[in-house]
C-alpha positions, 0 to 999 in steps of 0.5 A, a space after each residue: 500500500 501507498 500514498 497516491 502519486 500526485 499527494 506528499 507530506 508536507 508541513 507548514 509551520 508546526 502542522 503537517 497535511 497530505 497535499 493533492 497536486 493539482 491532478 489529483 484536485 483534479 478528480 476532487 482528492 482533498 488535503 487532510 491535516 495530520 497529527 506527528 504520529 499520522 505524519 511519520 505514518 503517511 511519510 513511510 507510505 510515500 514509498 510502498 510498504 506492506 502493513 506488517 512494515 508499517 506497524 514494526 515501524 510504527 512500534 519503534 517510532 512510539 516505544 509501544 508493542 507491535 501487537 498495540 498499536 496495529 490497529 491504530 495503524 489500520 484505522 489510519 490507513 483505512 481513513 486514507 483510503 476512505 478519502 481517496 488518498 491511497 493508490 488503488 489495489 492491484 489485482 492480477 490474472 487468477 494462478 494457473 494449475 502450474 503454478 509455484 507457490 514460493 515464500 522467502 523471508 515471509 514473502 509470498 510468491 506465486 510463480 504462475 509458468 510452473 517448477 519447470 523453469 526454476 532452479 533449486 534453489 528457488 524451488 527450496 523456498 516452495 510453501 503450500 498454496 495460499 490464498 490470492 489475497 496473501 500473495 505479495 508478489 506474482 510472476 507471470 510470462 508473455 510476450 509484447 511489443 518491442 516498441 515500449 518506448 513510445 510511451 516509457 521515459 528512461 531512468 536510467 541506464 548501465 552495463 547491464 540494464 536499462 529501465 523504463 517508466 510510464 504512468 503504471 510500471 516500469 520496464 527493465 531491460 537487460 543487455 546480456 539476457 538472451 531469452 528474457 527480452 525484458 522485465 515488466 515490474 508493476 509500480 506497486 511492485 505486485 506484479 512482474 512480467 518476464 517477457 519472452 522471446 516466444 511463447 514455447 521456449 524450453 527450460 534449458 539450465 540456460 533459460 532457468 539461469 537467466 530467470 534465476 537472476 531476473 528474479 532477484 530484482 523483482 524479489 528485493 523491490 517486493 522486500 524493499 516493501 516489507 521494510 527488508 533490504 540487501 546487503 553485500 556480505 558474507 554471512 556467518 552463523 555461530 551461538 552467538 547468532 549471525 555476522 556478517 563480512 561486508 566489503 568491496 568485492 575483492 576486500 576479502 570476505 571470503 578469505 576472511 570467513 576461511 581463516 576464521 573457521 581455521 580458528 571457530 566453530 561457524 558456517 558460512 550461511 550466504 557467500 555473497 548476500 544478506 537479506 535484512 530487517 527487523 521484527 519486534 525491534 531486533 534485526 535479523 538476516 533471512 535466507 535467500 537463493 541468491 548468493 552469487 557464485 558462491 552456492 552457499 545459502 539458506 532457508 532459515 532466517 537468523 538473529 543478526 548480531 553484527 556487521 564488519 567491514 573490512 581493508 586489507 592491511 599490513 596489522 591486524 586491527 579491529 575497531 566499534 564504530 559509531 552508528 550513528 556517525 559511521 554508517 555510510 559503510 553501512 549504506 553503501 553496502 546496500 544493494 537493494 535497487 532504487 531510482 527515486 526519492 521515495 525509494 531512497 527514504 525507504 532503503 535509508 529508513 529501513 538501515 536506520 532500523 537495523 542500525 539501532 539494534 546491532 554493533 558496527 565494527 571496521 577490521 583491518 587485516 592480514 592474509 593470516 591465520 592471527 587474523 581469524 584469530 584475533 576476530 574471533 577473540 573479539 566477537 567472544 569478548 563483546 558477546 560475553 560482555 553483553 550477557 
């Protein structure tokens, strides 16, 4: 759920108000008047965010429980919705006999073109059927005229995609795909439509590589909803709970991970990505298939306890940052893709959540067997000290 296109918060002197823009006055959307509570409420709705989302958000933005303050929230957006001031619903095809019912990270998926098409991975995320209304997220097929940019202006474009956008949905077109031509993502992030070069096309390993990865933006668009965001890491689990190493590629992770389990009992959980959020005010990392050429992942979601970054360096040196002045590690780390101002304040936001709940650390090592050592040593002692 969000905000219409055409309103924004805004405050004028101390009272703040949703403002119709003139379109929207158009088709006698009217302006309300909001109170601090309703104002940080429809700020977070200005990008789409799932009920569940908003009342964790609410939670922590009050210091009251989840569970007491839902229906305040409900009672919020259903007056929104009352006045117009809410996007419409999104409503899709029925799901065929075929189709795959996914859940990962609490996301529910149907993929409508059948187990076929998809990796292990994914299939090791299948759940039973659910209903329609439970679905955040459906992923069809189809083919459709290559002459979309009539009518979508371009975002933006790199190395690897290009992406297009028009009143209802945004196009992503990869450069290096050869069966999926393009990918049609519905602005509520609801729906994804994976268009094809024909209609007959058989489920090579290469055709379900591609959609392996075709799927990954769509999915983090469908987390960015529920406030859950990407981080490029490698994750770790030991009894103390997971943490992650995070860093450029080529800083180290993965060496990092081996000397630390020269030394510690722990298991790498993702080789290259961590998908994250919070629920009832403490952070965690959920399993995700993708994990870049690592193979290494999994189903289960985990208590977070904290995120390293790391440098090569000459010494073995490791350092508690300060959260709230040290974040932009943090951050820049974040992989979730954006392209507008909403996005980009529900991407920080949801840092900002996972931020409050966990340490930052910055570790400058050698290539050495010490150096897992040393880490080690630290993360027992900073455990042991918080119980």
């Amino acid at each position: 759920m969000r905000l219409r296109d055409d309103v924004s918060v805004k405050k004028a002197g101390d009272d703040y108000f949703i403002v119709p823009y003139s379109s929207a006055q158009a088709y006698h959307v009217r302006g309300v008047g909001l109170n601090e509570f309703g104002a940080f409420l429809a700020q977070q709705m200005e990008c789409e965010i799932t009920e569940r989302a908003l009342i964790e958000l609410a939670s922590v933005h009050t210091g009251e429980k989840a569970d007491d303050i839902a229906d305040d929230v409900r009672s919020f957006t259903q007056s929104l919705a009352a006045t117009g001031l809410m996007s419409d619903d999104f409503s899709y095809a029925e799901p065929s006999d075929n189709a795959v019912y996914l859940e990962m990270a609490g996301i529910r998926i149907i993929f409508n073109e059948g187990e076929k098409y998809l990796r292990d991975e994914i299939l090791s995320f299948k759940c039973d059927p659910f209903s329609d209304d439970d679905c955040d997220l459906f992923v069809s097929s189809g083919q459709e005229d290559d002459d979309f940019t009539e009518y979508h202006q371009q975002v933006y474009m790199n190395d690897v995609a290009c992406l297009y956008e028009n009143h209802d949905d945004y196009v992503l077109c990869y450069s290096e795909l050869e069966t999926i031509r393009w990918i049609k993502i519905s602005k509520d992030y609801k729906e994804a439509v994976l268009c094809l070069g024909s209609d007959d096309i058989e489920p090579t390993e290469a055709v379900k590589d591609e959609i392996y990865l075709a799927l990954r933006p769509v999915f983090l668009l469908a987390a960015l909803k529920d406030r859950k965001i990407a981080l490029h890491c490698c994750a770790c689990l030991d009894q103390y709970g997971a943490f992650l190493i995070s860093g450029h590629s080529g800083a180290g992770k993965t060496t990092l991970s081996e000397l630390i389990k020269e030394s510690a009992d722990i298991t790498v959980i993702n080789g290259d990505l961590g998908l994250l959020g919070t629920e009832n005010g403490k952070a965690y990392i959920y399993g995700i298939p993708w994990c870049g050429t690592s193979g290494i992942y999994t189903v289960l979601k985990n208590a977070l306890s904290s995120v390293t970054f790391i440098k090569k360096s000459d010494d073995n040196i490791i350092e508690k940052l300060d959260a709230g002045h040290d974040s932009m590690d943090f951050m820049n780390r974040i992989i979730t893709p954006v392209w507008n101002e909403r996005m980009l304040d529900a991407r920080l936001m949801s840092g900002e959540m996972i931020l409050r709940t966990i340490p930052l650390y910055r570790y400058y090592f050698r290539k050495e067997k010490e150096a897992g050592k040393i880490f080690y040593e630290r993360r027992i002692a900073d455990n042991t000290s918080v119980q």
